[in-house]
C-alpha positions as CSV (number, residue, x, y, z in Angstrom):
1,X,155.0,193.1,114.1
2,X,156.2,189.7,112.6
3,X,155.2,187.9,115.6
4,X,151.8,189.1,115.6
5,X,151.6,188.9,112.0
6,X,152.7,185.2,112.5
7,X,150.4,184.2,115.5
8,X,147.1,185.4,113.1
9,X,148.2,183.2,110.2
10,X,149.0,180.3,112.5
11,X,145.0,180.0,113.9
12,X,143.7,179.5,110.4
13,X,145.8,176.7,109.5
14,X,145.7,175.2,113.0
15,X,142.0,175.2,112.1
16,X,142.4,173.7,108.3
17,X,144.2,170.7,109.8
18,X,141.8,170.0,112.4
19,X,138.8,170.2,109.7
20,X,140.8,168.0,107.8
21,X,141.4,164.8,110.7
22,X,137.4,165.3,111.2
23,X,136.5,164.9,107.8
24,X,138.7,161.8,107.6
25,X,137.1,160.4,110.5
26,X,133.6,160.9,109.0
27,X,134.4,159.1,105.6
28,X,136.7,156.2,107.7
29,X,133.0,155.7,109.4
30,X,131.1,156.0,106.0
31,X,133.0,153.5,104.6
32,X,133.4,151.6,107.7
33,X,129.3,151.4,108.5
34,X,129.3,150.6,104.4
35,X,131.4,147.6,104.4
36,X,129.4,146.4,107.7
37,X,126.1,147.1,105.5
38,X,127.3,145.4,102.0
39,X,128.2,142.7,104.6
40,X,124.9,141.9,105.9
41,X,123.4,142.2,103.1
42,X,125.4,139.6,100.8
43,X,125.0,137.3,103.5
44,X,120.9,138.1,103.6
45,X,121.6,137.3,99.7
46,X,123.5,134.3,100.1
47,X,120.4,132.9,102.4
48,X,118.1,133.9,100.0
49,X,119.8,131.6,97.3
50,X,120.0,129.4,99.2
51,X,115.9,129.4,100.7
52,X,115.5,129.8,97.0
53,X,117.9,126.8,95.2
54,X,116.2,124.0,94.3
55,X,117.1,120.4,96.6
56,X,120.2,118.5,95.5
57,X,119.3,115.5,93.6
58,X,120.4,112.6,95.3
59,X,122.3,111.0,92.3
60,X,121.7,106.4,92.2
61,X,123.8,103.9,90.2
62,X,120.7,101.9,88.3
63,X,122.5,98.6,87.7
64,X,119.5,96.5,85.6
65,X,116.2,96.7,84.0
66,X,112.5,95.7,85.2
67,X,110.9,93.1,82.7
68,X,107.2,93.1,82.3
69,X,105.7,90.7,84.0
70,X,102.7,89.8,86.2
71,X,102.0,92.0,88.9
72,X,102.8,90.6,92.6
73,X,100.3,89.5,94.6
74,X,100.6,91.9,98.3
75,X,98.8,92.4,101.4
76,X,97.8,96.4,102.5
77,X,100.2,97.3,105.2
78,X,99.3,97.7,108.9
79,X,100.1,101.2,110.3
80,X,102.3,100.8,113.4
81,X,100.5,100.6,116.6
82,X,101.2,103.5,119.1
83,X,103.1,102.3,121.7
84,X,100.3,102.0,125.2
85,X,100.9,104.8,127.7
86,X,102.8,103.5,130.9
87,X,100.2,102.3,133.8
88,X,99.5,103.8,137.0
89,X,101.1,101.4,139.4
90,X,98.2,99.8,141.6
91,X,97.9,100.0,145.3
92,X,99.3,97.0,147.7
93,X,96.8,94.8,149.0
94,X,96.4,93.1,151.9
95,X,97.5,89.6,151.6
96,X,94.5,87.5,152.0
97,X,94.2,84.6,154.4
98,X,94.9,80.6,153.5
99,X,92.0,79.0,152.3
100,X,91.7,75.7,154.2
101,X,90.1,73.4,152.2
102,X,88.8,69.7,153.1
103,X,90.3,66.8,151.4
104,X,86.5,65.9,150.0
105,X,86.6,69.6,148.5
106,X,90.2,69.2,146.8
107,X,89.2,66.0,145.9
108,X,86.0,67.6,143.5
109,X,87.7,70.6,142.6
110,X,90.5,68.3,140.8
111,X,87.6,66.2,139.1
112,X,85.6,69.5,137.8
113,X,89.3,71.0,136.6
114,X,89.1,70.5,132.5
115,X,91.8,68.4,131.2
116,X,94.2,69.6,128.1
117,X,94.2,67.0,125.4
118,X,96.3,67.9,122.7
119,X,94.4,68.4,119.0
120,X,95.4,67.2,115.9
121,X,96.3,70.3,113.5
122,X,93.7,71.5,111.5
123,X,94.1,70.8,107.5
124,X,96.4,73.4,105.8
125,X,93.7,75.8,103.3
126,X,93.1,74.0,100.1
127,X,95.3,75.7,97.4
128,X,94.3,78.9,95.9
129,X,93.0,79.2,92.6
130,X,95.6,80.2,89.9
131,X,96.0,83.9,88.9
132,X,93.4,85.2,86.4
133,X,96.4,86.0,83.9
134,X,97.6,82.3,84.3
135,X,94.2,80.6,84.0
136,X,93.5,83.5,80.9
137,X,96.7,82.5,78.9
138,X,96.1,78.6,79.3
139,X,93.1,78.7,78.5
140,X,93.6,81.1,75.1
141,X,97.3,80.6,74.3
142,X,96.3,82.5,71.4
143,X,96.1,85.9,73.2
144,X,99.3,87.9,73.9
145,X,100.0,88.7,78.0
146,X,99.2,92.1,77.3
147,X,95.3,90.9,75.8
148,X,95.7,88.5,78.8
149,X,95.8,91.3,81.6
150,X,93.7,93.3,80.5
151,X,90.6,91.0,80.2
152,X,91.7,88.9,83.1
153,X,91.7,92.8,85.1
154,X,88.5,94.1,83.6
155,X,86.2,90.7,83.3
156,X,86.9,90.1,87.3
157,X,83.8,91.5,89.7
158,X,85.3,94.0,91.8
159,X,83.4,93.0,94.8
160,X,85.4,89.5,94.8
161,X,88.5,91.8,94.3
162,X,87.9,93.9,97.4
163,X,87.0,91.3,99.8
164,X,90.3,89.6,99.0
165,X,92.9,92.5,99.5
166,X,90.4,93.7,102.5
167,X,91.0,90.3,104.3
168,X,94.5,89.8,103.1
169,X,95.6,86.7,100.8
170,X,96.9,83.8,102.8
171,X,100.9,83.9,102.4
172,X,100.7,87.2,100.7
173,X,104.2,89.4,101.7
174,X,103.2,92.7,102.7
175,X,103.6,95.6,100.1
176,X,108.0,96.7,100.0
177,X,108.6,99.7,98.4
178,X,110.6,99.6,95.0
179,X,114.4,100.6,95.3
180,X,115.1,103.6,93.5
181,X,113.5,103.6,89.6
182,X,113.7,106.0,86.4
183,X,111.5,105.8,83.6
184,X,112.8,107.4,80.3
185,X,110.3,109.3,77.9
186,X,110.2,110.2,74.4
187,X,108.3,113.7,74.4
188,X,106.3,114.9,71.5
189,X,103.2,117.5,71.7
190,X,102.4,121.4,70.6
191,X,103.9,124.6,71.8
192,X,102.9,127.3,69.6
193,X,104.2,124.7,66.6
194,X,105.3,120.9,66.9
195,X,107.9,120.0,69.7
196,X,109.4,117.1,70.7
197,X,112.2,116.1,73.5
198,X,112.5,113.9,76.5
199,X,111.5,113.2,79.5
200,X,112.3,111.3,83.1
201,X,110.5,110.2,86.3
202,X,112.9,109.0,89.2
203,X,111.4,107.4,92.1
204,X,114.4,107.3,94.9
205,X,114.4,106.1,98.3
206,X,117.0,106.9,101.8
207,X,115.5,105.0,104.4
208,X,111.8,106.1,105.1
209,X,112.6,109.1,103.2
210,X,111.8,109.6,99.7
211,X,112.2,112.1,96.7
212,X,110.6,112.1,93.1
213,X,111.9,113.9,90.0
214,X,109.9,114.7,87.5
215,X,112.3,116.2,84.4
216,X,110.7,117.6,81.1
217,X,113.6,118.8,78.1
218,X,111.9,120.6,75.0
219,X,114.2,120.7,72.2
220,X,117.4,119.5,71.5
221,X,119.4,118.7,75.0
222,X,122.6,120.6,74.0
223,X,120.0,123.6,74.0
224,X,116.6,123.4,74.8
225,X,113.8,125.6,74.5
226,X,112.5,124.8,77.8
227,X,113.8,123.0,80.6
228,X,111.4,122.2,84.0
229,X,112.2,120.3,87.2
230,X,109.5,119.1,89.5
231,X,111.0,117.2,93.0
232,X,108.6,116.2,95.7
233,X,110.4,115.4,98.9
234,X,109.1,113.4,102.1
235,X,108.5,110.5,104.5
236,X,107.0,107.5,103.8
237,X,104.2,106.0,105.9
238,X,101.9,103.2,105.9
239,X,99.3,105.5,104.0
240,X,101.6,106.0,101.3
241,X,103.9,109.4,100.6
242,X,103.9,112.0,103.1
243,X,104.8,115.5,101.1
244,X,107.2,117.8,103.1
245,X,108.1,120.3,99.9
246,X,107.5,120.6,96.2
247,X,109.7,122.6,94.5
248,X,109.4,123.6,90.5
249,X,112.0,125.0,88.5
250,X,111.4,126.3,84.9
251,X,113.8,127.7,82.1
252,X,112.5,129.5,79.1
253,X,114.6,130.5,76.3
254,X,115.1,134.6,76.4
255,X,112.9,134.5,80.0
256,X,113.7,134.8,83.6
257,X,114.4,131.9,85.6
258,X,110.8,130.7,87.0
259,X,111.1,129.0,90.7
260,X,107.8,127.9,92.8
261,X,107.7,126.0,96.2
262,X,105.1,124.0,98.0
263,X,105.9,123.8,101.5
264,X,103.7,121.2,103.8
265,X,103.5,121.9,107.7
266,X,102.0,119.4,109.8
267,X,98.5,121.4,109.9
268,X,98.4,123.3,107.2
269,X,100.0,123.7,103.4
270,X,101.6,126.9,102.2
271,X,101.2,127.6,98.5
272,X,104.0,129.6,96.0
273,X,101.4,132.5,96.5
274,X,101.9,132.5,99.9
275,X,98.2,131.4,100.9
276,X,97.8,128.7,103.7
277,X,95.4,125.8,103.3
278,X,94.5,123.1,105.8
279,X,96.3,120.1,105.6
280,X,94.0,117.2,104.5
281,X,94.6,113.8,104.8
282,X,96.5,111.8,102.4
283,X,97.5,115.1,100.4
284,X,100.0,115.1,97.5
285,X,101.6,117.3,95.3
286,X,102.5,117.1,91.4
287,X,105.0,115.3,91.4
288,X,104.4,112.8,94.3
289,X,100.8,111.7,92.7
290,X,102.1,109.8,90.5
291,X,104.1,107.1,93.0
292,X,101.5,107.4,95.4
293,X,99.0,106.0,92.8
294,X,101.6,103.2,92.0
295,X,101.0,102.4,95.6
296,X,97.6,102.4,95.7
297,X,97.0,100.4,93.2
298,X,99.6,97.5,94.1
299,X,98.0,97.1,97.7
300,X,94.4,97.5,95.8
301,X,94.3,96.1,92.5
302,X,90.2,96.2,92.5
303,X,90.4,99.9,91.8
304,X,92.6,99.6,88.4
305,X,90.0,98.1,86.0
306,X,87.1,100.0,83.7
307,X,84.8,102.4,86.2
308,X,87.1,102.1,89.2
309,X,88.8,105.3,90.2
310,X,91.4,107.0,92.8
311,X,90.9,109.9,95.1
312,X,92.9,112.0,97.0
313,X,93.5,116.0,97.4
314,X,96.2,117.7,95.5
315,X,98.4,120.6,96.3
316,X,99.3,122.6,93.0
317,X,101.8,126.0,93.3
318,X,98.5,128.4,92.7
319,X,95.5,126.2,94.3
320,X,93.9,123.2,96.3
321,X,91.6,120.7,95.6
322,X,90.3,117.2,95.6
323,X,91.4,115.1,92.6
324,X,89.2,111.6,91.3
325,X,91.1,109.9,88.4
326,X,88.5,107.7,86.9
327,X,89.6,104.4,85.3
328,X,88.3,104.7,82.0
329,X,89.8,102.4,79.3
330,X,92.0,99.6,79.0
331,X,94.9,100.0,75.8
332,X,97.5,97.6,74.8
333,X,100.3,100.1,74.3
334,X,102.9,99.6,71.6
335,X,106.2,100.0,73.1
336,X,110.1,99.6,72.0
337,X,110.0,96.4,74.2
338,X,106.8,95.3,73.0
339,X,102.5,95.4,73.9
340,X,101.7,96.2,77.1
341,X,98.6,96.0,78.8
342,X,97.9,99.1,80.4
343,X,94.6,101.1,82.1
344,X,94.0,105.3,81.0
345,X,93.2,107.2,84.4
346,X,91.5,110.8,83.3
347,X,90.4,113.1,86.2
348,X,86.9,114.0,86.5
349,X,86.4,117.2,85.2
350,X,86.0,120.0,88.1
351,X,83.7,123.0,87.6
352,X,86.5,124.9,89.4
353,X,88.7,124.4,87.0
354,X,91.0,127.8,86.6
355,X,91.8,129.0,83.3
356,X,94.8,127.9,81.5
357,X,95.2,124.6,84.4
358,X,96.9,122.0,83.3
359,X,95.3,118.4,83.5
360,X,97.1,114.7,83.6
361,X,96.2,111.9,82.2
362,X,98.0,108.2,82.8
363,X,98.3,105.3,81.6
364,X,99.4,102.5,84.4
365,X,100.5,99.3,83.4
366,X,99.8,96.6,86.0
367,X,102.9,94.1,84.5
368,X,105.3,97.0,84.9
369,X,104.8,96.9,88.5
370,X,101.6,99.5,88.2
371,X,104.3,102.7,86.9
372,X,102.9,105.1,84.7
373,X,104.2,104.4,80.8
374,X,102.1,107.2,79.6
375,X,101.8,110.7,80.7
376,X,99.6,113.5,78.8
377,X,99.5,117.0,79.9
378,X,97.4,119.3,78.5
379,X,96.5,122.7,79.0
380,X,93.8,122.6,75.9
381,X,93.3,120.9,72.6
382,X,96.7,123.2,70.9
383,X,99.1,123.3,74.0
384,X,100.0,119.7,75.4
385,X,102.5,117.3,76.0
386,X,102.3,113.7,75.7
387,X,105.1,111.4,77.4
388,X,106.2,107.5,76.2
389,X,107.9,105.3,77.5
390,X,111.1,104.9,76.1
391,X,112.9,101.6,76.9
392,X,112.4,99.5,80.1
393,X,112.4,100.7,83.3
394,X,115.9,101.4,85.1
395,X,116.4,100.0,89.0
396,X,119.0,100.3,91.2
397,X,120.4,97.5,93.5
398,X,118.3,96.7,96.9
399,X,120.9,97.9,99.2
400,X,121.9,100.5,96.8
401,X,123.5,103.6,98.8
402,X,122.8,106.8,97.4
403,X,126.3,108.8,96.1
404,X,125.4,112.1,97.7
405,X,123.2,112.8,100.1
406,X,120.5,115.9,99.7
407,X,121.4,119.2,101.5
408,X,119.5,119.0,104.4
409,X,116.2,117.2,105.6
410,X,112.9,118.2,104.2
411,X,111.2,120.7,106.7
């Protein structure tokens, strides 16, 4: 009776320790397929972050300051020719027979062969004519430089002004690309009240690589009520900057974190919405159109005077259009360093024009080697910003070498 009573009660456990090892082997694969999910998915995270980080700023020693001066006279670059595809090797010919010729034939042939006499050089050009600033402040000492400029740049007929930078000035260098630049700001301007801060462009260039900041601080830097950052990053070519990403990072007191991207294919330009447009020539974004315009206007000084203008499409985060700045005004700007002569560029209004778009107006200053020294932008007559130049522009050395290199190449 005990050993019956024994072998029923022994099943039931038998079967409670067996239930027991299976559940444990279901929750050691729970958690095991758990860890193997949290795993993927931090590092799905961590590329996201990353995909989503803004580009490292490539940090440059600036070692002196630019003095206002008169702007360099250049010549347009020449785009590389393409190297000639290889020939198709010709077919051997036949060697062709001696030609036996009489000694009254080789006689005549030598007498009818032209003889090389050896010319005198031509006479060098005659000098060129001073440059319009020059002859303007000898002739009117009483003007400042700045008064000088900008008479000597709006008085001259731009058809003169083409032909020469069309046909290159004799001895001219070809445009060089600055070394890496910053201009400081003083911000002021309206934000639902009176703000005021600072500002910085940095122009900064690897090689035939490129990348611009565009840095806005509102409030006071130890804690301001809105921070943006706007880097375009690229190649350069002979046409000027070649956009490979814009990227635009903004921080609001008591908001989220706002990040937008521009990314530019080879055919085509994504947007932050995600559209695709086609890829136009000469394209820029935000922040690059204001370097590229430097560049235009030092290789093509005829466009920077009253009723000239500059053209060229322009990729914003939301849209896609063709931009014309239009020339119209010349200002003697009061500076910490002094007047300077500059020219106010003002796009041409679009009847596309979204609501609430923001619009840019400059201020270039040709004896500050064509930089911007005033930036406005405005969203309407009660929400604007208006940038100054602070002190004189900031260069780095020639050869400077960046201290950190950004993550990565542009794609």
């Amino acid at each position: 009776m005990d050993r019956q009573l024994n072998a029923r009660g022994g099943a039931p456990r038998r079967h409670r320790v067996g239930r027991r090892v299976a559940w444990t082997g279901v929750l050691i694969g729970v958690v095991v397929a758990h860890l193997v999910a949290t795993r993927e998915l931090a590092e799905r995270m961590t590329e996201f972050n990353a995909a989503q980080a803004m580009p490292k700023r490539i940090e440059v020693a600036y070692v002196r300051t630019i003095e206002p001066e008169a702007p360099p006279v250049v010549s347009a670059p020449v785009a590389p020719r393409p190297k000639p595809a290889p020939r198709a090797p010709r077919a051997l010919r036949p060697p062709r027979p001696a030609a036996v010729a009489s000694a009254a034939e080789a006689a005549s042939a030598a007498d009818a062969a032209p003889t090389v006499v050896a010319e005198a050089p031509a006479p060098p050009p005659p000098a060129s004519a001073p440059a319009p600033v020059a002859a303007a402040s000898q002739a009117e000492p009483e003007r400042t430089a700045a008064e000088s400029t900008l008479a000597a740049a709006s008085e001259a007929p731009a058809p003169v002004a083409a032909a020469t930078v069309a046909s290159g000035v004799p001895g001219a260098p070809p445009f060089e690309w600055p070394a890496s630049t910053r201009l400081s700001y003083v911000l002021t301007g309206n934000y639902r009240g009176e703000v005021n801060g600072t500002a910085q462009v940095e122009w900064i260039r690897v090689d035939d690589r490129y990348q611009v900041n565009l840095d806005l601080v509102i409030g006071p830097e130890f804690s301001p009520i809105i921070t943006r950052r706007m880097t375009s990053e690229g190649n350069i070519a002979a046409s000027g900057l070649v956009p490979a990403r814009y990227d635009e990072d903004t921080q609001v007191v008591m908001r989220d974190r706002r990040r937008m991207s521009v990314v530019f294919e080879p055919d085509a330009v994504v947007l932050a919405n995600g559209q695709r447009r086609e890829r136009l020539e000469g394209v820029q974004d935000t922040a690059s159109q204001f370097i590229q315009m430097t560049y235009v206007f030092s290789t093509h000084p005829e466009r920077l005077r009253v009723g000239g203008s500059v053209a060229f499409p322009l990729a914003l985060p939301r849209t896609m259009d063709s931009y014309v700045y239009e020339v119209i005004d010349a200002q003697t700007l009061q500076t910490p360093f002094g007047p300077l002569a500059s020219f106010h560029l003002k796009p041409r209004p679009r009847p596309t024009r979204r609501p609430n778009e923001l619009t840019v107006e400059l201020w270039i200053a040709p004896e500050l080697r064509y930089l911007p020294v005033r930036i406005r932008i405005e969203q309407d007559a009660a929400t604007f910003i208006d940038l100054m130049i602070s002190g004189k522009p900031e260069m780095a050395a020639p050869a400077a070498v960046p201290t950190s290199e950004p993550k990565g190449k542009p794609p």
